[in-house]
C-alpha positions as CSV (number, residue, x, y, z in Angstrom):
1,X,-6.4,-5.9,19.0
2,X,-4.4,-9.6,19.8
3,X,-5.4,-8.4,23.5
4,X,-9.0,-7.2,23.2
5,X,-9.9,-10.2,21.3
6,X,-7.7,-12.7,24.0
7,X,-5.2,-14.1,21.4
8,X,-2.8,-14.1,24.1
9,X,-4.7,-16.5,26.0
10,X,-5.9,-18.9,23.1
11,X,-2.9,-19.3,21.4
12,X,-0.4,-21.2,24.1
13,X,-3.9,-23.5,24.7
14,X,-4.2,-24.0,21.3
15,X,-0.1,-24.9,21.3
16,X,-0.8,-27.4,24.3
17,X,-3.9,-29.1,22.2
18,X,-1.2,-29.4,19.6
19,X,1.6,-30.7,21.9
20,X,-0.7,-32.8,23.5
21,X,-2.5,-34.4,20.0
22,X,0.6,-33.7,17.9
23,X,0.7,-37.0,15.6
24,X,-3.5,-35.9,14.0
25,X,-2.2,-34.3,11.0
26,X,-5.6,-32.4,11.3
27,X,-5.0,-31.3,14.6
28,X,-1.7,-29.3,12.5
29,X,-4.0,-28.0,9.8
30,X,-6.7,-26.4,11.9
31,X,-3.8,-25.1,14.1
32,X,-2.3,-23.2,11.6
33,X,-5.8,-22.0,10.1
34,X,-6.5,-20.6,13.7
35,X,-3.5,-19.2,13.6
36,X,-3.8,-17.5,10.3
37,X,-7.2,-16.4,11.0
38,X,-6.1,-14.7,14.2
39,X,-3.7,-12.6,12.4
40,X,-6.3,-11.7,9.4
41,X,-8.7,-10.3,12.1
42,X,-6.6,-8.3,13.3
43,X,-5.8,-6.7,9.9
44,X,-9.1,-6.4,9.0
45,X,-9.8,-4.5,12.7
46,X,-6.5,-2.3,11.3
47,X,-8.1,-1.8,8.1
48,X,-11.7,-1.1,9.3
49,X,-10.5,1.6,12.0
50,X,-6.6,3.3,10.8
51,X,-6.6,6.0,8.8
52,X,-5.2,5.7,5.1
53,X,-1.6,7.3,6.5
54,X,-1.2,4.9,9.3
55,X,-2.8,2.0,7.0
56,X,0.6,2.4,5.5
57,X,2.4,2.4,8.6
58,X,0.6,-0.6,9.8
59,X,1.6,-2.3,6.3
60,X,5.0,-1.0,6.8
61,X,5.3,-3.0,10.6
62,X,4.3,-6.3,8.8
63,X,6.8,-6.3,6.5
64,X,9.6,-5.1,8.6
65,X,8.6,-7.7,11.0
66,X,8.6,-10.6,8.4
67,X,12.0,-9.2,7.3
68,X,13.5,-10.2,10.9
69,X,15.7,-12.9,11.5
70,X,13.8,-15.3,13.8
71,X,15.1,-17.9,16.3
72,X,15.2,-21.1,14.7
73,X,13.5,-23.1,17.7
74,X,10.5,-25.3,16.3
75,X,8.8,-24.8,19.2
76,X,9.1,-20.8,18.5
77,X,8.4,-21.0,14.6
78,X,5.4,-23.4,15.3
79,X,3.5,-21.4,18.3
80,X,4.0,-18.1,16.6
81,X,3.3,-18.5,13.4
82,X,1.5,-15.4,11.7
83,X,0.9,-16.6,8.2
84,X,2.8,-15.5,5.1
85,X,3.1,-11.7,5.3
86,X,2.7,-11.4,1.4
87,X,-1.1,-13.0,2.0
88,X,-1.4,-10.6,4.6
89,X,-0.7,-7.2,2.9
90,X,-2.4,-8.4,-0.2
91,X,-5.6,-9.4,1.9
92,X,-5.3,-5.6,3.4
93,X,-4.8,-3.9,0.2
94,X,-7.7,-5.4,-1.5
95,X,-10.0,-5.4,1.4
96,X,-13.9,-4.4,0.8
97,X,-16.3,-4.1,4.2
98,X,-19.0,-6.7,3.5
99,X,-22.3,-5.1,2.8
100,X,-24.6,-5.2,6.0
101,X,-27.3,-7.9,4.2
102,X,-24.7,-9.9,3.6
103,X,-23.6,-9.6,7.1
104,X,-27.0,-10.5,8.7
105,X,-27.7,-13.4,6.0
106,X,-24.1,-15.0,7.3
107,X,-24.7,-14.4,10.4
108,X,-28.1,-16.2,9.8
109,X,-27.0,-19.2,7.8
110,X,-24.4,-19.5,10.8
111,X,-27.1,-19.9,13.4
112,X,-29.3,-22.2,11.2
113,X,-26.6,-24.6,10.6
């Protein structure tokens, strides 16, 4: 899903914006919401479309992967960061598909704004 949706391409620009604008201390807290929000779409995409066995597989990967002994480069810890993997599964386990008015009202209120 990180491919269809082009992560791999937004990400290191977003890292260079960062790099390049460093000192905005809003500059770090959208960065890290971007970042956050790239990995909850993806869940959500897992959610929407795995079945209920690999659901659990899928939850299974997340937490074996926060379990992992990273590299302890700031430059590593920064541009990769996926968000707490607690938020994550919790987020997947309680997931509910928005209705499809609520959808098209959001989508609405979006475009009017």
């Amino acid at each position: 899903m990180h491919i269809k949706r082009l992560d791999h391409i937004f990400k290191p620009f977003a890292c260079i914006l960062l790099a390049i604008n460093w000192f905005n201390p809003i500059n770090w807290i959208l960065f890290f919401m971007f970042s956050s929000d790239m990995e909850y779409a993806c869940d959500e995409f897992a959610v929407l479309t795995l079945s209920e066995d690999k659901r659990k597989i899928y939850l299974k990967s997340i937490l074996s992967q926060a379990s992992v002994s990273q590299p302890k480069s700031v430059v590593y810890t920064i541009c990769s960061f996926s968000g707490a993997a607690k938020k994550r599964i919790k987020a997947i386990i309680n997931f509910k598909d928005m209705h499809t008015a609520l959808k098209v009202i959001s989508i609405a209120a979006c475009l009017t704004l």
